[in-house]
C-alpha positions as CSV (number, residue, x, y, z in Angstrom):
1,X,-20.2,68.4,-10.8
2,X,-20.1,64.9,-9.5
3,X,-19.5,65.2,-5.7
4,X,-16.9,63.2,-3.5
5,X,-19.6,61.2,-1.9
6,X,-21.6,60.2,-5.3
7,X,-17.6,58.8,-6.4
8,X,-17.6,56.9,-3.4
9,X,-20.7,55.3,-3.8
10,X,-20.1,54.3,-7.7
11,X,-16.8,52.8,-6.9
12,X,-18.6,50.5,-4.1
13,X,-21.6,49.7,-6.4
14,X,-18.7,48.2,-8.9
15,X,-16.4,46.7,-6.9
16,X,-20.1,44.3,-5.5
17,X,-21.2,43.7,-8.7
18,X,-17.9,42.0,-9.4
19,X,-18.4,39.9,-6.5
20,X,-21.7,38.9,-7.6
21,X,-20.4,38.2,-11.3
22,X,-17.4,36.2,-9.9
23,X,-19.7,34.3,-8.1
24,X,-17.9,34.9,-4.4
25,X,-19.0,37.1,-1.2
26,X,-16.3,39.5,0.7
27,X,-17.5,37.9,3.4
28,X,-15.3,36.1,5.8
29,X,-13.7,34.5,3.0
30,X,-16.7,31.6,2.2
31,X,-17.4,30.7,-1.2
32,X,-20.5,31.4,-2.9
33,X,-20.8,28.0,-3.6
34,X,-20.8,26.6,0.5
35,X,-17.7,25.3,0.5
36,X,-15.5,25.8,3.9
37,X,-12.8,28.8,3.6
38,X,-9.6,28.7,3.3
39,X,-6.7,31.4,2.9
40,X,-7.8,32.2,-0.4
41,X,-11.2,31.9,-0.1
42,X,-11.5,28.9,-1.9
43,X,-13.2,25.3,-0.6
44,X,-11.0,23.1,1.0
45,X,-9.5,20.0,-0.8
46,X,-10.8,17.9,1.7
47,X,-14.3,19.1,0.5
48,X,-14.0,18.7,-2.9
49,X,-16.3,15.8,-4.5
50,X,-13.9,14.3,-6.7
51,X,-10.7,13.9,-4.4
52,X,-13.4,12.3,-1.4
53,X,-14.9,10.3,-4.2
54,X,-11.0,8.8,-5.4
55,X,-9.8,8.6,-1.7
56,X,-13.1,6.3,-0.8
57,X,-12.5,4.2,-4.0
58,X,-8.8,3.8,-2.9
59,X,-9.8,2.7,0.5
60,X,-12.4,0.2,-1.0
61,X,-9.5,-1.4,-3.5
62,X,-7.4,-1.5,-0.3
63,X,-9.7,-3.7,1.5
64,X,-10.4,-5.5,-1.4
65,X,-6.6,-6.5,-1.8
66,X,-5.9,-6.5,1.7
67,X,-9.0,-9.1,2.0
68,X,-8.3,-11.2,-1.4
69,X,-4.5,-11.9,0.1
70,X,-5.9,-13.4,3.4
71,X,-8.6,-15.8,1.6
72,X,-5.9,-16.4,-1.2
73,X,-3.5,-17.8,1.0
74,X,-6.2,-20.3,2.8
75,X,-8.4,-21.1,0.2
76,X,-6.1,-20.4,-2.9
77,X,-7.6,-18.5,-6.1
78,X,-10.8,-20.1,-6.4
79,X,-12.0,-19.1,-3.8
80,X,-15.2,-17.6,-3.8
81,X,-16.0,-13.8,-4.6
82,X,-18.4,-13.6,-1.5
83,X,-15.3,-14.8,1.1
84,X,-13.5,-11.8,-0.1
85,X,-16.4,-8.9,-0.5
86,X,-17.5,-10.0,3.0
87,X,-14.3,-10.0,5.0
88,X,-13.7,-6.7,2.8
89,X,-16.7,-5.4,3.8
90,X,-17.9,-4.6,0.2
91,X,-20.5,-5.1,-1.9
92,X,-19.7,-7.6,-5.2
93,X,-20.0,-5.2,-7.3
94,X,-17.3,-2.9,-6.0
95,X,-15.5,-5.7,-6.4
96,X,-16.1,-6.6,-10.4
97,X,-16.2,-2.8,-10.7
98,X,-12.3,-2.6,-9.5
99,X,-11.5,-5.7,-11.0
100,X,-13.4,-7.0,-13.9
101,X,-12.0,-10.2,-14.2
102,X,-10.5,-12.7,-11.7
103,X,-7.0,-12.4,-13.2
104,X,-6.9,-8.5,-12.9
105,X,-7.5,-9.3,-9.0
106,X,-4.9,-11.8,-8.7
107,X,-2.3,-10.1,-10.3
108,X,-3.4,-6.9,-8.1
109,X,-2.7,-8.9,-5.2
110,X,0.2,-9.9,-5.9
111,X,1.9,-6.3,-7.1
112,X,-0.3,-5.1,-3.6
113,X,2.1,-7.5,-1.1
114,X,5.0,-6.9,-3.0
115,X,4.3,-3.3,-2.7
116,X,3.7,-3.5,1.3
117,X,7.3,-6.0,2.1
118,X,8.8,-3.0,0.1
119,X,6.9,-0.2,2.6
120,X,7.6,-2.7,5.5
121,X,11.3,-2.4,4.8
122,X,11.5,1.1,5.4
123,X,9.2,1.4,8.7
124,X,10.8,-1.5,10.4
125,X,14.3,0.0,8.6
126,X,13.3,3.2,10.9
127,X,12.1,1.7,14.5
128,X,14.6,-0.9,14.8
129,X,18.4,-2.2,14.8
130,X,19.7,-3.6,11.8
131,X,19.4,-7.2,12.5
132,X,16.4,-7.0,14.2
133,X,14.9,-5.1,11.0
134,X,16.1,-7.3,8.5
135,X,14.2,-10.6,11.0
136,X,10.8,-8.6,10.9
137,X,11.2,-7.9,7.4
138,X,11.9,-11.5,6.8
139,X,8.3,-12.8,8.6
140,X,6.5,-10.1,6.9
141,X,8.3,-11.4,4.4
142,X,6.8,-15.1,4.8
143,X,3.4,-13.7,4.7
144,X,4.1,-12.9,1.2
145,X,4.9,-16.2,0.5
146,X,1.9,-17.7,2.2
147,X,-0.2,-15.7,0.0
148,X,1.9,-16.5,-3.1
149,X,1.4,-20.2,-2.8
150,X,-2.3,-19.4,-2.6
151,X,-1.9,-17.6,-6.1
152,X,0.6,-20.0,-7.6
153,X,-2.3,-22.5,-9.8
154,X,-3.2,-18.9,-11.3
155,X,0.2,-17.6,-11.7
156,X,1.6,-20.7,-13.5
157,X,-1.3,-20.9,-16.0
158,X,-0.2,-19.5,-18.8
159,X,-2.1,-15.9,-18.1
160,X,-0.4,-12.9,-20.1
161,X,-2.0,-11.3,-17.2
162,X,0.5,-12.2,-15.2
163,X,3.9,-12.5,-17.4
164,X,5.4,-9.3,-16.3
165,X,5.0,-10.3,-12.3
166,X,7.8,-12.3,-12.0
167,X,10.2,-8.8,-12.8
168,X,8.2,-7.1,-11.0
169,X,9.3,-8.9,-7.5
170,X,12.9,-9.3,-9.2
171,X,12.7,-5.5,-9.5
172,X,10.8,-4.1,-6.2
173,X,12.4,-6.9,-3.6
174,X,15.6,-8.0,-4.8
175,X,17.0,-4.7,-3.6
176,X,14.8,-3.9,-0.6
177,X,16.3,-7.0,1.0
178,X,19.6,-6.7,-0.6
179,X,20.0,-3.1,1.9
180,X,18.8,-4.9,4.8
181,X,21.1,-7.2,4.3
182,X,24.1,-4.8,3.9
183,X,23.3,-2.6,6.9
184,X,22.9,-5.5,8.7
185,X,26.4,-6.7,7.6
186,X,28.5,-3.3,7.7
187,X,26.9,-2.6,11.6
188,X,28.5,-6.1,12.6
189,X,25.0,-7.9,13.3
190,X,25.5,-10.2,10.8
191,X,27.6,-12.0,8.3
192,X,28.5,-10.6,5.3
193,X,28.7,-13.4,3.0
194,X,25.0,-14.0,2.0
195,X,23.5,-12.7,-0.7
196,X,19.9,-11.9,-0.9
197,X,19.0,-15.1,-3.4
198,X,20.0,-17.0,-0.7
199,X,18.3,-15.9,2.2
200,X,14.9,-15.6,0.1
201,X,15.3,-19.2,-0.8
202,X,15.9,-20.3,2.8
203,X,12.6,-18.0,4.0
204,X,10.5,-19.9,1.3
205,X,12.0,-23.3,2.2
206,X,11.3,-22.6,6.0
207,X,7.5,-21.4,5.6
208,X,4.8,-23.4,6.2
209,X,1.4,-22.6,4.4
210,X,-1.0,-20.3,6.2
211,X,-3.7,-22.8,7.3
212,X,-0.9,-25.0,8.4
213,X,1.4,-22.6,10.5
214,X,-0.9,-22.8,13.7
215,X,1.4,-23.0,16.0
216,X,4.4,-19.7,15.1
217,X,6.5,-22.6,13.3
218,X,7.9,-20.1,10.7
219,X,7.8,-17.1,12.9
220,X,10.4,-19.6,15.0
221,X,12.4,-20.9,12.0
222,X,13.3,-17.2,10.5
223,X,14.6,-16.7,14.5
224,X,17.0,-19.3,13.5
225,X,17.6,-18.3,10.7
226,X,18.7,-14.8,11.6
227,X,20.9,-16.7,14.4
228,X,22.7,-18.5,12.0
229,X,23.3,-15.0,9.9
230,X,25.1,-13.9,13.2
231,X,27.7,-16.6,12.8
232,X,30.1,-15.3,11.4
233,X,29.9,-11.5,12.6
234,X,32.5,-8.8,12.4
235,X,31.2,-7.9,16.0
């Protein structure tokens, strides 16, 4: 007869080489492979090659935009690559790799600060009053416009690269402002009789070009502008 003890044994002798085939230890949880424990044993995402690999490439296309906007908007399109990469802090070719051709960056730009006056709307939307929301929105705003007139040679050229752009802001911003606008109106900051066409086309008209706005000039002119959105107030 096979005694209690032998069982015992045979069972444990299994149950290990199971760990060995599924390539993991009982031990403390860590993964045969190195890779830091978590609940289940497994490596945590943090850890994993591919997701650091896509979060550093996401972070290098961010400072590639974030970079391109600012030179844009002083030196317009044709500006060169190396202004960019080195306020970036890239290398070229992280640059062409990302964006293979001039138009694909300018076009990324653009959808990139229409993308951030829509993120702005909902921080500032967040942290302050109504009226003082929509007149923070409305210089972050300008910036956008800054940049835009540093893009405009490119975006009236005839590019299909750039045909669907125009929608794109019609789509993302017309709104965003629109709810400023109304929460601004229905809390009694403001007046409710402007639209959002309108007060985007006075913004534009009031802002200066980046290299020439040294001295706040548009930061000033959206204060009156804001002012004269008062008039009128239920409050």
């Amino acid at each position: 007869m096979v005694s209690e003890d032998t069982t015992r044994e045979a069972d444990a002798g299994a149950a290990g080489g199971r760990s060995a085939v599924e390539g993991r230890s009982t031990v403390d949880g860590r993964s045969a492979t190195g890779g830091q424990p978590t609940a289940e044993g497994q490596p945590s995402a943090e850890r994993q090659p591919g997701k650091r690999v896509r979060a550093d490439a996401q972070r290098s296309t961010d400072a590639l935009l974030t970079a391109a906007a600012e030179v844009f908007a002083i030196s317009g399109v044709d500006a060169p690559v190396r202004q960019i990469t080195a306020k970036a802090g890239v290398g070229a070719g992280t640059l062409y790799r990302h964006f293979p051709q001039r138009s694909d960056l300018i076009a990324a730009v653009f959808r990139h600060e229409v993308d951030a006056c829509v993120e702005a709307a909902t921080d500032l939307s967040a942290r302050y009053g109504p009226a003082e929301a929509l007149t923070k929105w409305l210089q972050r705003f300008a910036v956008f416009i800054a940049t835009k007139r540093g893009l405009s040679a490119a975006l009236h050229s005839g590019d299909p690269t750039y045909d669907t752009l125009p929608s794109y802001f019609e789509q993302r911003l017309m709104p965003v402002l629109g709810e400023l606008l109304d929460t601004a109106a229905k809390a009694g900051e403001i007046r409710s009789d402007v639209g959002p066409d309108d007060v985007l086309i006075a913004t534009r008209n009031l802002t200066l070009p980046a290299q020439e706005d040294t001295n706040g000039h548009t930061r000033r002119m959206i204060a009156l502008l804001v002012d004269g959105l008062r008039y009128g107030a239920t409050r």
